[in-house]
C-alpha positions, 0 to 999 in steps of 0.5 A: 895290599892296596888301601885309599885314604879319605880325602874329604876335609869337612869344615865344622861340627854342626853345633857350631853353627847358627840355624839354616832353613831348608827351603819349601818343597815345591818341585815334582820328583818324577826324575828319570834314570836311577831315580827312586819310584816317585810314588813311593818318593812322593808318598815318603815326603809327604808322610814325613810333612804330615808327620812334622818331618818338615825339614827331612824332607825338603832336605831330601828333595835336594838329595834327590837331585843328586846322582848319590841321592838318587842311587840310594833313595832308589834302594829304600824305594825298591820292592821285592817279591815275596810269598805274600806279594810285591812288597817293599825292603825293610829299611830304619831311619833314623829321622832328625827332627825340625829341631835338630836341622836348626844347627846344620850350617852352610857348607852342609845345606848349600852342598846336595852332595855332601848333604846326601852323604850325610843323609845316607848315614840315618837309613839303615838295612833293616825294619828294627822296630821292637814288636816285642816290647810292651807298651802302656799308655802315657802317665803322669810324670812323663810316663809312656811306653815301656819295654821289659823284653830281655832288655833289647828294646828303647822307652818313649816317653809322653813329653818326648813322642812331640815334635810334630809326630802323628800322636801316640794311642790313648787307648787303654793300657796294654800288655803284649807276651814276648811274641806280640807286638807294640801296636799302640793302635789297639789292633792286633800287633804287626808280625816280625816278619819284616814284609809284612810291614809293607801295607801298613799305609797308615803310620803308627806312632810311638813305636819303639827301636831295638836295642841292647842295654849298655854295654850291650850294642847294637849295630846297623849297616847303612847307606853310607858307602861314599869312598871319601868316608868309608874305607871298610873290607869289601867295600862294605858301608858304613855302620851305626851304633846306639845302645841304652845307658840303662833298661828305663832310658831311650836309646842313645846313638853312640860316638857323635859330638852331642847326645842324639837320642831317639825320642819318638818311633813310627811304622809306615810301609817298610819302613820303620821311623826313628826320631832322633833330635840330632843330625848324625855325624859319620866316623872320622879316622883313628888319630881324631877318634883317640883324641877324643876319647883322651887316649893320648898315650896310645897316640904317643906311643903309635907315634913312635913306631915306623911302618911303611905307607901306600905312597913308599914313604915312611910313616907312624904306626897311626897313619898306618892303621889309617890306611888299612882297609878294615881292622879291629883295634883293642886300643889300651885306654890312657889308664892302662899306660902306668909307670911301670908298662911307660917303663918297660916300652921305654926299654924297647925304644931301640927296637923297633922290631919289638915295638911293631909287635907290641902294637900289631898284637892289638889288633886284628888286620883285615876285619872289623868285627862289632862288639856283639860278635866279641860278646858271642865269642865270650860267652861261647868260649866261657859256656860250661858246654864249649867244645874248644875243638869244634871247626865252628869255633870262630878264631880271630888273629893278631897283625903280627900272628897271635890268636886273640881269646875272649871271655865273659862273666859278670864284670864284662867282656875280656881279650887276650892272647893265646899265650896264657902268661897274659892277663886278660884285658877287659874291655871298657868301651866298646864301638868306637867306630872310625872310618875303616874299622873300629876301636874297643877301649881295655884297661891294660897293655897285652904285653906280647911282642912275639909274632907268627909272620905265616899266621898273620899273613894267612889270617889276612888272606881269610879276612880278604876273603871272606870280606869279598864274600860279605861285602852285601851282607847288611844284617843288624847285630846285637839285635837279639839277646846273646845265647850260649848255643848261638852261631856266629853268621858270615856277617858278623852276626849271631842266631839266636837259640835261646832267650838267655840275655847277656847283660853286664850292669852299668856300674861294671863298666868304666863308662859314664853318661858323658862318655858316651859321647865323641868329642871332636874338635873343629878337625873333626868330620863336619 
């Protein structure tokens, strides 16, 4: 196994900082090379300035003069041919407004470079506007736009729709069927099908993103793809995570320091325009992540294990992880670590065999696989009509060879072992994304220290596999309400048969609104 560490140190949390202008935009951005078209460039930036977007897009013009910058504005800027036409891709932005880049520092502003990594992270591959949501003209009190359609939808508030955006529709109050759209404009709705955005040249305005209800994710691949900060399977590009804390609230980007909401939503073009009031922060690696959710006992305990680094030294089963390329960790949170479970890994202590096994039997090496493909595999595997013996039954195994289970009723989603002498954990918090995989906090230790070397080995041989076939695959799950009947794809994700929707209420899970945050220290990435 070959992995690379990242090796960039960023210098401080954005919030830290005082306010930095960006300067003005006074420069052509008709570059040659893997520049993006400057039609479609020049028309961007001067959307986002009529829009107010003021510092997005002199930011991007000093992205543009990077050779990244260019590389990946040149992707939003492609075209692709369609039945209908030339067209451009689908793409979501998550746009930071004027506010939020009052707190980017020097050592972000004064770097294109590192200023364009960042910027990567807000594009992701996809048009994610809800075209199904219903909408109703701004009320009283702070009323606006709404949404009831299986719950996978943001609302938008009058008093949040500001920030220099185009203004929203005061046309009368209107009420699409679940196969309309939201068009605030009053004319007819735009279709699903993602091209057809393409000649929306004028921008419509408090539209909304699609998203799950918590604990309901949804992820989306971006641009982020530098080797510094990504370490995933297959070279694949960084994802991000949002959700809504509850069905009448906007959506919430998960894991970064300070809450970044989504507060206003516009179409123009391909292109669907998210509003945020923060600048989004990449995932750091697997030490600062549990650190800052204070899960402290997993650090010590993973501290305690030996395992062999890429550089032929001896190091911790944390470090370890940290140089994998690709995992999912089901990571004990620091209640599941009792005085009697202390105890019984106090007896292990002389067996560092038993130990690696106990750890290994947390997580699965070689893939990263997202919550809403978990919930899929729960919900499939607790369906009256699951066919445990289908070849479509997708199974996922343990680093030291154990096959995981999941399953799903009314009080969440639940992981386990094959071994059926193991309860089952529930899964408390989900996505916690890092640099080369992610984490789901459960509410107990899966007390197996057995292992299959044969079955470990040859489920990272598939995983390998099967990442270099993925390694384009920049589908958006969780998405769409979760199904009995549906299909796992290749990316990860999950086709949808029926409008059934798996949600488990607020109050079953362990999280409250201010752990939906990443507290990071000044060690963490920025």
């Amino acid at each position: 196994m070959h992995f690379r560490k990242a090796t960039r140190s960023f210098p401080v949390l954005l919030s830290l900082f005082p306010s930095i202008v960006l300067a003005q935009y006074t420069q052509s951005n008709g570059t040659d090379g893997a520049a993006p078209a400057p039609t479609f460039l020049q028309d961007y930036l001067d959307l986002l300035n009529r829009s107010g977007y003021t510092s997005l897009s002199n930011a991007l013009v000093q992205v543009n003069q990077t050779q990244s910058g260019q590389e990946w504005l040149g992707t939003v800027g492609q075209q692709v041919q369609t039945e209908g036409g030339i067209v451009g891709s689908p793409w979501t932005v998550f746009a930071p407004n004027n506010q939020a880049f009052e707190s980017v520092p020097d050592s972000v502003t004064q770097n294109a470079t590192l200023l364009s990594e960042i910027l990567s992270y807000h594009f992701v591959y996809g048009n994610l506007q809800n075209t199904s949501a219903i909408r109703r003209k701004g009320r009283g009190g702070g009323g606006g736009a709404t949404s009831t359609t299986d719950g996978y939808s943001s609302t938008v508030t009058s008093s949040e729709a500001t920030s220099g955006s185009f203004p929203a529709s005061t046309s009368s109050d209107a009420s699409e069927s679940s196969s309309g759209g939201g068009d605030p404009t009053g004319t007819d709705s735009p279709p699903s099908n993602p091209s057809a955005f393409a000649f929306r040249e004028h921008p419509t305005s408090g539209l909304q993103l699609l998203s799950g209800v918590y604990p309901n994710t949804t992820i989306g691949r971006t641009l982020l793809d530098d080797l510094d900060l990504v370490q995933l399977e297959g070279n694949k590009s960084q994802v991000l995570a949002w959700t809504r804390r509850g069905r009448d609230e906007n959506v919430t980007v998960l894991n970064q320091p300070h809450d970044v909401t989504v507060v206003n939503g516009i179409q123009w073009r391909n292109i669907f325009i998210a509003e945020i009031n923060g600048i989004l922060t990449p995932p750091g690696n697997v030490s600062s992540a549990l650190q800052a959710v204070n899960d402290t006992p997993l650090l010590t305990f993973g501290s305690q294990i030996q395992a062999p680094l890429n550089n032929g030294s001896n190091g911790s089963a944390i470090e370890f992880l940290q140089e994998a390329r690709g995992f999912t960790l089901f990571a004990p949170d620091s209640g599941a670590f009792t005085n009697d479970v202390n105890q019984t890994i106090q007896q292990l202590q002389g067996n560092q065999t038993a130990l690696a096994a106990l750890l290994q039997n947390h997580y699965i090496n070689g893939s990263t696989v997202y919550s809403p493909t978990l919930m899929q595999l729960g919900v499939n595997s607790s369906s009256d009509d699951n066919d445990s013996s289908s070849s479509e039954v997708t199974t996922y195994y343990s680093a030291a060879g154990e096959p995981f289970t999941f399953s799903y009723n009314s009080s969440g989603l639940f992981v386990s072992h094959g071994n059926t002498y193991i309860p089952a954990a529930r899964v408390t918090r989900p996505d916690i994304l890092v640099d080369n995989g992610v984490i789901h906090l459960i509410d107990r230790v899966l007390f197996d220290t057995e292992g299959n070397s044969a079955a470990a080995s040859s489920a990272y041989a598939s995983a390998t596999s099967a990442a270099a076939q993925t390694s384009t695959d920049s589908y958006a799950i969780g998405t769409s309400p979760i199904s009995a009947t549906a299909e796992t794809n290749s990316a990860g994700g999950v086709g949808q048969t029926s409008s059934e929707y798996v949600s488990s209420s607020t109050e079953t899970s362990a999280a409250t609104p201010s752990s939906f945050r990443i507290r990071r220290g000044l060690s963490m990435p920025w």
